[in-house]
N, CA, C and O of each residue as an XYZ file, in Angstrom:
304
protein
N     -54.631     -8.181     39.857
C     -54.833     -8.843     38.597
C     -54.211     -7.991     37.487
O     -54.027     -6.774     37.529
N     -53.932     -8.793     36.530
C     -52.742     -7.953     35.306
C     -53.081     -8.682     34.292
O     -52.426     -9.722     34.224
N     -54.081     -8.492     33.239
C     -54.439     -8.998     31.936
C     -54.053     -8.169     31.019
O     -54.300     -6.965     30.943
N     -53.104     -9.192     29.931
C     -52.768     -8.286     28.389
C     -52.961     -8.994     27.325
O     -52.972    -10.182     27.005
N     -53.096     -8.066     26.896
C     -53.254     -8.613     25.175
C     -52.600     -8.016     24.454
O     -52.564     -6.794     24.308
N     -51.548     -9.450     23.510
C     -50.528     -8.939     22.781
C     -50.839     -9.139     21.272
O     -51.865     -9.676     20.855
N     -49.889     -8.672     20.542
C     -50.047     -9.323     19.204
C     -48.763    -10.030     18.861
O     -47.653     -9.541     19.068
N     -48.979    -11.188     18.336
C     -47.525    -11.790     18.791
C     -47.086    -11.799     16.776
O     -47.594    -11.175     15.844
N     -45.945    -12.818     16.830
C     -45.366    -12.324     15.750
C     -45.974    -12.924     14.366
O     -45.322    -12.871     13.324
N     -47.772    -13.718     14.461
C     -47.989    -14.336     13.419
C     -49.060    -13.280     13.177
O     -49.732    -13.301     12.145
N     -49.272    -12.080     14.407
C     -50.472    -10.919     13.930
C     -51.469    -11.618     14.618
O     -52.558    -11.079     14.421
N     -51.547    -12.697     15.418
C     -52.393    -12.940     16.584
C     -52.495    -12.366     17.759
O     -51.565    -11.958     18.454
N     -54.123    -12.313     18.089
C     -53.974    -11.535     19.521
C     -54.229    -11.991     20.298
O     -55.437    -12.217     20.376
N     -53.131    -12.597     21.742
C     -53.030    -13.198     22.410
C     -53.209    -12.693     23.737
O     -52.558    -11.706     24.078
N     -54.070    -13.285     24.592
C     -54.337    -13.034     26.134
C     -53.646    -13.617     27.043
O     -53.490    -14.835     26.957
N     -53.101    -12.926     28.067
C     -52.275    -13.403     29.301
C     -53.300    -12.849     30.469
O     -54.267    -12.101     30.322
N     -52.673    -13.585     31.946
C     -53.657    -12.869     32.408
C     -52.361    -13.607     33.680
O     -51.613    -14.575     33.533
N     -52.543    -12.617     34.942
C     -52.019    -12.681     36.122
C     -52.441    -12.389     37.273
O     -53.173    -11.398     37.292
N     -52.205    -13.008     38.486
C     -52.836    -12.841     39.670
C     -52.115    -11.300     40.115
O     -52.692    -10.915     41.132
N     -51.252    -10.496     39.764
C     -50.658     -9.498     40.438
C     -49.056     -9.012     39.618
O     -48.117     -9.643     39.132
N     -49.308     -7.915     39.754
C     -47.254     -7.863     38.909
C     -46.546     -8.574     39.241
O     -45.754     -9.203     38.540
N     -46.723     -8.632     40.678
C     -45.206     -9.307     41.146
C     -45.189    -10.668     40.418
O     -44.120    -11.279     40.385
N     -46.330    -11.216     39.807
C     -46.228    -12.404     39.772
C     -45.807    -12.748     38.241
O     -45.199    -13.765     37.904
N     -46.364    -11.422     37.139
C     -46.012    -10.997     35.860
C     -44.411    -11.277     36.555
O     -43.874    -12.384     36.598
N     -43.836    -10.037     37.058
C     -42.053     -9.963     36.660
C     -41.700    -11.177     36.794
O     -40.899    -11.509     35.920
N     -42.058    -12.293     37.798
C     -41.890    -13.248     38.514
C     -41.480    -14.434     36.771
O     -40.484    -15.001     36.323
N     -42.908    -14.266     36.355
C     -43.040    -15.321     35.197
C     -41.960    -15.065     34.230
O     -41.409    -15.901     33.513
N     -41.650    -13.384     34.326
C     -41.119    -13.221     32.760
C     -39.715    -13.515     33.185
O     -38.899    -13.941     32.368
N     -39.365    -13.271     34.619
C     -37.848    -13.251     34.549
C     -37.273    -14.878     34.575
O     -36.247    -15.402     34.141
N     -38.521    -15.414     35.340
C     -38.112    -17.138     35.142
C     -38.736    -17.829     33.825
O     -39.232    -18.944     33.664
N     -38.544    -16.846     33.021
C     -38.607    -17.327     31.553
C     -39.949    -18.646     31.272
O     -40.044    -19.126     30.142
N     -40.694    -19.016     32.155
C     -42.222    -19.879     31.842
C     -42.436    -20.120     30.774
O     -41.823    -19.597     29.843
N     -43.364    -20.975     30.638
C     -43.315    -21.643     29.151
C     -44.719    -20.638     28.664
O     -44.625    -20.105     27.558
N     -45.707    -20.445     29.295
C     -46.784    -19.719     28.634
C     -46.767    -18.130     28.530
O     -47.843    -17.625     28.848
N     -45.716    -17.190     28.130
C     -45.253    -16.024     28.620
C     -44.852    -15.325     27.105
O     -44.009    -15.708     26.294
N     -45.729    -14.222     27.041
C     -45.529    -13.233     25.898
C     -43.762    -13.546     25.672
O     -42.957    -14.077     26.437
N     -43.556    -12.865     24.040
C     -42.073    -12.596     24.152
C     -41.929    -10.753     24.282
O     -42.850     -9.984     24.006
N     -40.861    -10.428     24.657
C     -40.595     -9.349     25.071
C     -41.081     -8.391     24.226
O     -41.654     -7.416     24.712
N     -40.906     -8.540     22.630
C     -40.771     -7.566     21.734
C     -42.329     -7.791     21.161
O     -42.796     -7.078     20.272
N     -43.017     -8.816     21.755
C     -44.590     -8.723     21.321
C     -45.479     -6.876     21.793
O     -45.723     -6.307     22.857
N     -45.670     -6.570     20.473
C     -46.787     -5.073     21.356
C     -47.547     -5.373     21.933
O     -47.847     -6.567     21.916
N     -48.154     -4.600     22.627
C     -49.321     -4.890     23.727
C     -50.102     -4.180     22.647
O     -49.693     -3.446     21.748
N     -51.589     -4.659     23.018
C     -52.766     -4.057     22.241
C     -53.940     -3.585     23.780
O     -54.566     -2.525     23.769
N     -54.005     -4.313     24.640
C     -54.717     -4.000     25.548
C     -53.541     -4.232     26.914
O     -52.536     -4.941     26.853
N     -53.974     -3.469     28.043
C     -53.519     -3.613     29.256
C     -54.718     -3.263     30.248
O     -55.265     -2.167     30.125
N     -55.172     -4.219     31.293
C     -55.939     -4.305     32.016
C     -55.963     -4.514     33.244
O     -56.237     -5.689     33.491
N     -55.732     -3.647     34.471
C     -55.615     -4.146     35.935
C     -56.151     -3.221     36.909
O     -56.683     -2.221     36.428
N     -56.137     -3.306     37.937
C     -57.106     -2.688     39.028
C     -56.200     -1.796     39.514
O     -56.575     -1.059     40.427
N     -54.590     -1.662     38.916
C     -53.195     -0.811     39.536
C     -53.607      0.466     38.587
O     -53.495      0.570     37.365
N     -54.168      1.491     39.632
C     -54.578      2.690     39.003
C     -52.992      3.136     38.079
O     -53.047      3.259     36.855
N     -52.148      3.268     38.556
C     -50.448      3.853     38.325
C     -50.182      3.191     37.144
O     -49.658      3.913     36.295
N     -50.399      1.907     36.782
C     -50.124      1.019     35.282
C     -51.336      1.571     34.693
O     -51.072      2.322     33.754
N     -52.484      1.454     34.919
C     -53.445      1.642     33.997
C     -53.274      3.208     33.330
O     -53.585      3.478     32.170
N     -52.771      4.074     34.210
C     -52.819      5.752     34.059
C     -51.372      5.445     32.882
O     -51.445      6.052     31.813
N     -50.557      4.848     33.028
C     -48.969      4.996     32.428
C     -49.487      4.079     30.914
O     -48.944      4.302     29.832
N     -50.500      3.146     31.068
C     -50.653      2.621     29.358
C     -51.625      3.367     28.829
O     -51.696      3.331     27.601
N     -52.592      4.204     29.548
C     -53.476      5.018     28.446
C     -52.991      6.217     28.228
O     -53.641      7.021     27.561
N     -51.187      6.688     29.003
C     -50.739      7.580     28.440
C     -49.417      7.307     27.699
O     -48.612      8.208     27.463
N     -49.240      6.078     27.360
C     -48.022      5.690     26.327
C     -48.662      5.206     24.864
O     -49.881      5.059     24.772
N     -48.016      5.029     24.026
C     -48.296      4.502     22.613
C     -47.072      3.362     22.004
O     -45.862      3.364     22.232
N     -47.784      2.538     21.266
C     -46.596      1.736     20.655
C     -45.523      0.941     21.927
O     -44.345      0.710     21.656
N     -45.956      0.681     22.926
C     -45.425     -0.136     23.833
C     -45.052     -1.821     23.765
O     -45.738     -2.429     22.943
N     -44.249     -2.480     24.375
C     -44.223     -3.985     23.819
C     -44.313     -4.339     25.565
O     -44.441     -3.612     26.550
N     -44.201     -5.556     25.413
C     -44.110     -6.462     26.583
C     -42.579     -6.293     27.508
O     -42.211     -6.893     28.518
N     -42.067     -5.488     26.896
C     -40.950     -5.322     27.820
C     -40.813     -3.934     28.467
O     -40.028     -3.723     29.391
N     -41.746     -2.847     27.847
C     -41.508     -1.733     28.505
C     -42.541     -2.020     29.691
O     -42.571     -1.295     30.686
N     -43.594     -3.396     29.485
C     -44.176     -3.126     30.655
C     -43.746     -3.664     31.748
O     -44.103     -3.280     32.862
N     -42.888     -4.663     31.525
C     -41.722     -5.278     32.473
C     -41.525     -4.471     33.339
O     -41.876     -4.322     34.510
N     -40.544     -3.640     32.193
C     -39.840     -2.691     33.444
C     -40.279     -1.513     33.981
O     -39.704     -0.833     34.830
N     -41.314     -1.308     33.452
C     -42.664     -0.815     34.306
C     -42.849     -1.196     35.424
O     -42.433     -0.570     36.398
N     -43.525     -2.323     35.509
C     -43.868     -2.789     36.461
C     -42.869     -3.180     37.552
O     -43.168     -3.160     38.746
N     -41.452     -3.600     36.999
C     -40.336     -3.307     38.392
C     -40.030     -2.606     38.792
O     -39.425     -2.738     39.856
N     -40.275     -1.094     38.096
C     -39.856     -0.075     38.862
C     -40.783     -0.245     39.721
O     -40.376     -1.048     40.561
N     -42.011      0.161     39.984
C     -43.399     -0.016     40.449
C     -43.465     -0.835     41.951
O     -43.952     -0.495     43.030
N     -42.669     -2.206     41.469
C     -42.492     -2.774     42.843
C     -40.936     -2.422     43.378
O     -40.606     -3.314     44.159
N     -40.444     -1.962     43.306
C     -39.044     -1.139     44.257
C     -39.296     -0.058     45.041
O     -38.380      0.480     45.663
């Protein structure tokens, strides 16, 4: 499971939520209609992936795309 919360560009904070990364990269790369935009910050990141959770409570000022490619490195 992979829940975030962004702030998108009207200063709303918006919840996503996913069954698994693979399924995050999955959504973002096939562009989906219900899907953060890249340059939205994250305000929360939430999942049971000790390795993401350890890498967002030690980054700052992150958006929806560094967690992208986060998370693909992650699955390679």
């Amino acid at each position: 499971m992979l829940n975030i919360v962004v702030i998108n560009c009207d200063g709303k904070y918006v919840e996503y939520e996913w069954d698994s990364k693979k399924a995050f990269v999955q959504d973002m790369q096939n562009d989906n209609e219900n899907i953060p935009m890249l340059d939205d910050p994250l305000a929360e990141v939430n999942t049971q992936d000790d390795n993401l959770q350890l890498w967002w409570r030690n980054t700052d000022g992150m958006t929806v795309d560094d967690l992208l490619e986060e998370c693909k490195q992650e699955l390679n």
